[in-house]
N, C-alpha and C positions, 0 to 999 in steps of 0.2 A: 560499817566498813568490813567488820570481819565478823563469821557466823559461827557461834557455836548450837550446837545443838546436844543437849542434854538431855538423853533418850533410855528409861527404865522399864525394866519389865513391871508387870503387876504385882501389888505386895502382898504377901501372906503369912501366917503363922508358922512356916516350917522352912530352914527356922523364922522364930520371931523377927521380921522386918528384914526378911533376905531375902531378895526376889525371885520367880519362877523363872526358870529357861524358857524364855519363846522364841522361836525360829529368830537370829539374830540379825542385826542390818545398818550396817554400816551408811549412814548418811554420804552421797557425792554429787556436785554436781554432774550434767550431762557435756557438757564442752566435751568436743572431738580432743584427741590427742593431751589431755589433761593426765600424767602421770600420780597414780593413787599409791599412798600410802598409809600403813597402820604404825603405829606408833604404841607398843604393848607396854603399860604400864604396871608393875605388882611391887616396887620396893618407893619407900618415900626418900630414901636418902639420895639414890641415882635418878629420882623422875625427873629434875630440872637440865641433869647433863642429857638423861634418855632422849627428853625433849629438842633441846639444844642440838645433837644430833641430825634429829628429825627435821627440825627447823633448817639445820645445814645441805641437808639431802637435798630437801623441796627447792632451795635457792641455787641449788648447783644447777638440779633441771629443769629452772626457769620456772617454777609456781609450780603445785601441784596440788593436790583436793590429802586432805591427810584427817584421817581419824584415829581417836585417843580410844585407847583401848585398855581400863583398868578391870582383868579378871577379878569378879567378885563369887566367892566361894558358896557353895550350899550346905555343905558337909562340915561339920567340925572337924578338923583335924585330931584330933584327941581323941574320937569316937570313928573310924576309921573300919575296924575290926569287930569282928562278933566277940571277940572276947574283951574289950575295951565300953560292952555294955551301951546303955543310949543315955542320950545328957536328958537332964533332968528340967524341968520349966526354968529355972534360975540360972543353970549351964546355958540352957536356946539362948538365953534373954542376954547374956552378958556376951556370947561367941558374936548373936547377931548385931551386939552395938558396937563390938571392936569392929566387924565389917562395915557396918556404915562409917564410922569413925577414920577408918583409915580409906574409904573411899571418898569421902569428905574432902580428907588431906590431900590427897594425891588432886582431886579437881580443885581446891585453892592452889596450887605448883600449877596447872594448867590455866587458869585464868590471869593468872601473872606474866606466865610466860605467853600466852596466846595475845595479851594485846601487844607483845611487842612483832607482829608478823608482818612482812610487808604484803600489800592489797594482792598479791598475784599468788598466795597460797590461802587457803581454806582451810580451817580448822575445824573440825568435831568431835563433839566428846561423846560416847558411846558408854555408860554403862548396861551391862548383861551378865545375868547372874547364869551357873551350872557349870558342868562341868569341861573344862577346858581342853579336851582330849577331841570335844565335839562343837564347841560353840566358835574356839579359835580358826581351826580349818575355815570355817564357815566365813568370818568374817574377810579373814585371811583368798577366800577365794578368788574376788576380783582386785587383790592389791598386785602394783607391782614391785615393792620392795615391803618388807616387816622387819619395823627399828625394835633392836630388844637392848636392855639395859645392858651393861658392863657387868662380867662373868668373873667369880672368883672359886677357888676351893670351898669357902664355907660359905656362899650362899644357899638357901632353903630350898627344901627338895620343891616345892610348887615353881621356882626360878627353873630349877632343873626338867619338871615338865615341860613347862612353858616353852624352853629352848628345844626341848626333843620333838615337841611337838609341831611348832614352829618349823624346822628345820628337815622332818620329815613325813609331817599328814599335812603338809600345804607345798604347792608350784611356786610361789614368789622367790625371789630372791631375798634372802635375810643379811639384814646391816647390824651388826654387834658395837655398840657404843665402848670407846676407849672407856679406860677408867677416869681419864682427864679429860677436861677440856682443849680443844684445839684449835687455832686460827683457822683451819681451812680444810677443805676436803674434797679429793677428790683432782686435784689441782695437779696431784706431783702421785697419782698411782702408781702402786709398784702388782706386777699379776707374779702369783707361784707358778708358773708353768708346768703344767701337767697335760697329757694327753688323754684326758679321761674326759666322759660324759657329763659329770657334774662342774670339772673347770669349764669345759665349753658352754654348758648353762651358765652360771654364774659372770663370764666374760659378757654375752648378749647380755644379760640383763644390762651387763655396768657399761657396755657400749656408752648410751649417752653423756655419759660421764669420761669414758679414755676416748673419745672425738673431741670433745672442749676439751681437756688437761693441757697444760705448759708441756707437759712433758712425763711422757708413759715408760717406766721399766719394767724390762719380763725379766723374771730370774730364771732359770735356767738351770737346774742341776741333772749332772751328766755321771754315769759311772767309768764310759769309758769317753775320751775328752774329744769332739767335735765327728761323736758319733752319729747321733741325731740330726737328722734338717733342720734351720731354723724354721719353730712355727709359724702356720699361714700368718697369724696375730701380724706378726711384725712388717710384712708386705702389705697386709689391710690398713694399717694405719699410715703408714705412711704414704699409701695412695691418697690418703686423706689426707695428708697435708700437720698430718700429726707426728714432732717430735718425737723418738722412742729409742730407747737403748735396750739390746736385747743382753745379758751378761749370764755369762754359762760359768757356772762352776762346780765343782769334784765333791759330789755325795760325800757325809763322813757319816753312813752309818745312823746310828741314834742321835747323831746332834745335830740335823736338818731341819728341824723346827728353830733351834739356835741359829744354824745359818744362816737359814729367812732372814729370820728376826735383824742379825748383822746387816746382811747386806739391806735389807729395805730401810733400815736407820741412816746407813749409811747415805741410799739416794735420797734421801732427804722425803721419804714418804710421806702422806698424809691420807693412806687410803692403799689396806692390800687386800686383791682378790685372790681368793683360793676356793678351790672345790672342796667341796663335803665330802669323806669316809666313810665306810658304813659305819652306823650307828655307835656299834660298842666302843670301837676305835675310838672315834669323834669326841664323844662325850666324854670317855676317860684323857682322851688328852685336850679337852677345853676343862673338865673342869679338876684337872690334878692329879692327873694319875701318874703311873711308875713313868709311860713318855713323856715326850717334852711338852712340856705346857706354855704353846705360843702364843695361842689367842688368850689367854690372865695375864700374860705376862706384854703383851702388843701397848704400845700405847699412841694407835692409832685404829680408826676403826677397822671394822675384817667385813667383808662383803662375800658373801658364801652362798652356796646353792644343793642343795642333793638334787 
């Protein structure tokens, strides 16, 4: 009833029992109009919500083909630098069994969670070892959304590639997992309104998702108060026959990411789209920095796009 496909590179001694990089490939099927997603796995404690997620996406857009995607490292981290020297036969040997070890883990979370899928989503599980700056994109190229775990201050700098990379060497739209679990998603989106290239990317993508919703909020922040036109958004949906409130409120400054946060609690959220910043921005305020830190602190998921 349900496929997994459990796909390695060839093994070899460098390191011991850590696979080569070969051009990587996401198993899907062909069906027309089948929405593909990735599903990036690198932490065992969030892979079963990461999943769950994942699992929640495919069912909002009716089935979709989804491959499990746990980066597996080549490099010891510890040996990184020319002055941190090279690991030793007994270093290879111990870095390359915690690898297999924790990729083990992570694919028992995924065989647990994958029989419970209904028949209209496809499962794969994809292991591919090297370096994630090159193998990711790749995978990432024909998906149309990439689920990544739940973002904090002190997760590990490979997380924090993961999500840079993710977010700006791939076209998909990126779904960030709350930190909790949640009944539903997608159901009651609330969008940041922004009139930038990256919101309006990331609104297409979640189209399919604010046409089905009960009911879609744009938020709206204003400097000077009912300066701006309402955006096309809110005319589009409701020619469609989509519920939608559009709510403008008074910028404060530095605590716009807190406003969000308010008012999308407030509609009863379960799903906010916002565009990507550039980079430096982004990353300091998803993962702690001096701004506001919305998306650690969201706990619902964020559907974003550069």
């Amino acid at each position: 009833m349900f496929s997994i496909s459990r796909q390695t590179a060839p093994r070899s001694s460098t390191p011991s029992g850590v696979a080569r990089p070969n051009p990587p490939h996401c198993p899907h099927r062909q069906e027309p109009h089948v929405m593909r997603l990735v599903a990036v796995l690198d932490d065992v404690p969030s892979a079963a919500l990461t999943l769950h997620t994942a699992g929640q996406l495919a069912e909002r857009l009716g089935g979709a083909d989804l491959c499990v995607f746990p980066p597996i490292p080549t490099i010891d981290p510890d040996f990184q630098s020319p002055d941190e020297g090279l690991p030793d036969p007994a270093q290879q040997a111990r870095f390359a069994q915690s690898v297999a070890a924790h990729a083990s883990t992570l694919h028992q979370i995924f065989a647990s969670w994958q029989a419970t899928l209904p028949g209209s989503t496809h499962a794969h599980w994809l292991e591919q070892a090297g370096d994630i700056r090159t193998i990711l994109p790749a995978i990432a190229s024909t998906a149309d959304f990439v689920v990544l775990g739940p973002t904090h201050p002190d997760c590990t700098q490979a997380t924090r590639q993961i999500f840079a990379t993710t977010l700006y060497a791939t076209q998909a739209a990126v779904l960030i997992t709350p930190p909790v679990p949640q009944g539903s998603l997608g159901l009651h989106p609330v969008v940041a309104w922004q009139n930038s290239p990256n919101l309006l990317r990331a609104v297409h993508s979640a189209m399919p998702l604010l046409l089905t919703a009960r009911q879609v909020t744009i938020l709206m922040g204003e400097h000077q108060p009912g300066a701006a036109p309402d955006p096309a958004l809110l005319a589009q949906l409701r020619a469609s026959g989509v519920a939608v409130v559009l709510e403008r409120f008074a910028l404060a400054g530095s605590g716009v990411g807190a406003q969000i946060r308010a008012l999308a609690t407030q509609a009863g959220a379960d799903l906010l789209v916002m565009g990507a910043y550039g980079r430096p921005h982004f990353v300091e305020w998803l993962f702690g920095g001096p701004t506001v830190d919305l998306l650690a602190s969201a706990t619902w998921p964020i559907l974003t796009q550069h």
